[in-house]
C-alpha positions as CSV (number, residue, x, y, z in Angstrom):
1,X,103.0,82.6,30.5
2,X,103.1,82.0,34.1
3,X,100.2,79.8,34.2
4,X,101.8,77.3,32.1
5,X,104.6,76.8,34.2
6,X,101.9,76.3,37.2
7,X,100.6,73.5,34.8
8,X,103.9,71.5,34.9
9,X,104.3,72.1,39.1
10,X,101.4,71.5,40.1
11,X,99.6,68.3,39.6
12,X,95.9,70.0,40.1
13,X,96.3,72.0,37.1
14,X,96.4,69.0,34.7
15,X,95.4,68.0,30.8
16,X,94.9,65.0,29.3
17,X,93.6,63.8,26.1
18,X,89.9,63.3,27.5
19,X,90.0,65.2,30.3
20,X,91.0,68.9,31.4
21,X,91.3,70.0,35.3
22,X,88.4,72.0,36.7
23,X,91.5,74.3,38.1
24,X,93.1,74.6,35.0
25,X,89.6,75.9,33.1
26,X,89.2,78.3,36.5
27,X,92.5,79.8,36.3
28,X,92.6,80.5,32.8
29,X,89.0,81.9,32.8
30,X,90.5,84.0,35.2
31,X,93.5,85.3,33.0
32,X,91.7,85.7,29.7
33,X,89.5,88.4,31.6
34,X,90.3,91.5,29.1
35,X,89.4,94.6,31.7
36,X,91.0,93.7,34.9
37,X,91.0,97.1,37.0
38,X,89.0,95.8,40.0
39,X,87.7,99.1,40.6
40,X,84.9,99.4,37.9
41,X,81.4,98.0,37.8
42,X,81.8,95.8,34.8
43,X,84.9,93.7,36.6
44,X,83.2,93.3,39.6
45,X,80.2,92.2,37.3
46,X,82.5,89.7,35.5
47,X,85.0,88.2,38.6
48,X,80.9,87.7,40.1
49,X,80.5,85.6,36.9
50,X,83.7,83.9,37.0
51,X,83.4,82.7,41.2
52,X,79.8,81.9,39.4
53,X,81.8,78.6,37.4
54,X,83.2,78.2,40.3
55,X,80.5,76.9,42.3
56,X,78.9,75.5,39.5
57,X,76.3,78.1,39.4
58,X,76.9,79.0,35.4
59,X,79.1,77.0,33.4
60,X,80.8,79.8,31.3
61,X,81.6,83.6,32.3
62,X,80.6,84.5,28.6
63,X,81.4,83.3,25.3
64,X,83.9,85.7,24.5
65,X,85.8,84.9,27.8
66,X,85.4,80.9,26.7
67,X,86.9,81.4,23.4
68,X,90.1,82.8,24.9
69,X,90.2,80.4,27.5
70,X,90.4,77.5,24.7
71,X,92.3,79.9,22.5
72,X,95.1,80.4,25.1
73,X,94.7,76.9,26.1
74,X,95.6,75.5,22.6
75,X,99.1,78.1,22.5
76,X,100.0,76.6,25.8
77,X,99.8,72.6,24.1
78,X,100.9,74.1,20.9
79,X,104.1,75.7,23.3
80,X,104.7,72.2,24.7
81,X,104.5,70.4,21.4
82,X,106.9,72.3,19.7
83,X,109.5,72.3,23.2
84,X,108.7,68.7,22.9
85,X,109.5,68.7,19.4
86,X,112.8,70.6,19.7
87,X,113.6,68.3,22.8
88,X,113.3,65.2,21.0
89,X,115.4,66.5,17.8
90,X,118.1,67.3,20.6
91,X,118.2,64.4,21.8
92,X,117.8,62.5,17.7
93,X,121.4,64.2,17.1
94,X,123.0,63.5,20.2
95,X,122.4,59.9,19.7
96,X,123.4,60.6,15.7
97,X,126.4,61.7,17.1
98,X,127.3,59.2,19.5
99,X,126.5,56.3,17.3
100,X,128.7,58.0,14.4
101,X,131.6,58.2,17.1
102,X,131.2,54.7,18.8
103,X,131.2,53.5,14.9
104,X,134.1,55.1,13.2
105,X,136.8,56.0,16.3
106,X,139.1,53.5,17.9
107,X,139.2,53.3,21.7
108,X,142.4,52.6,23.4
């Protein structure tokens, strides 16, 4: 998911515990948009909606669109928790190993 590499990059596109970026809400708003062929009525309708949050004119683009916003929003900390996870296990049984060889070998 591209946009959560732009999370890690750029600073603007943050998430904390009691807080989320303004940009981070816009930009997924913007990819959870299910018709994206720019061409039709009913996308122009919705991108109108979207530059709508934007401004602060309308605070959601519609509640389907909001659901998968938070939706994909929890996979992408779900994502990082479990890299996190994974990381931190690494980095458990390196140390395990270390410690086992700094205990038992001899150094000369």
């Amino acid at each position: 998911m591209t946009i959560f590499y732009a999370f890690f990059l750029n600073r603007d596109y943050s998430l904390r515990i009691s807080e989320i970026s303004f940009r981070l809400l816009t930009a997924l708003r913007l990819r959870v948009i299910q018709q994206f062929d720019v061409s039709t009525l009913e996308t122009q309708e919705i991108i109108l909606e979207w530059k709508k949050t934007i401004t602060g004119l309308t605070e959601i683009i519609n509640l389907e669109n909001e659901r998968l916003t938070y939706f994909y929003l929890q996979l992408m900390c779900e994502n990082a928790l479990s890299k996190a996870e994974s990381a931190l296990e690494a980095l458990v049984r390196v140390n395990y190993h270390f410690a086992f060889r700094d205990q038992y070998c001899t150094r000369f």
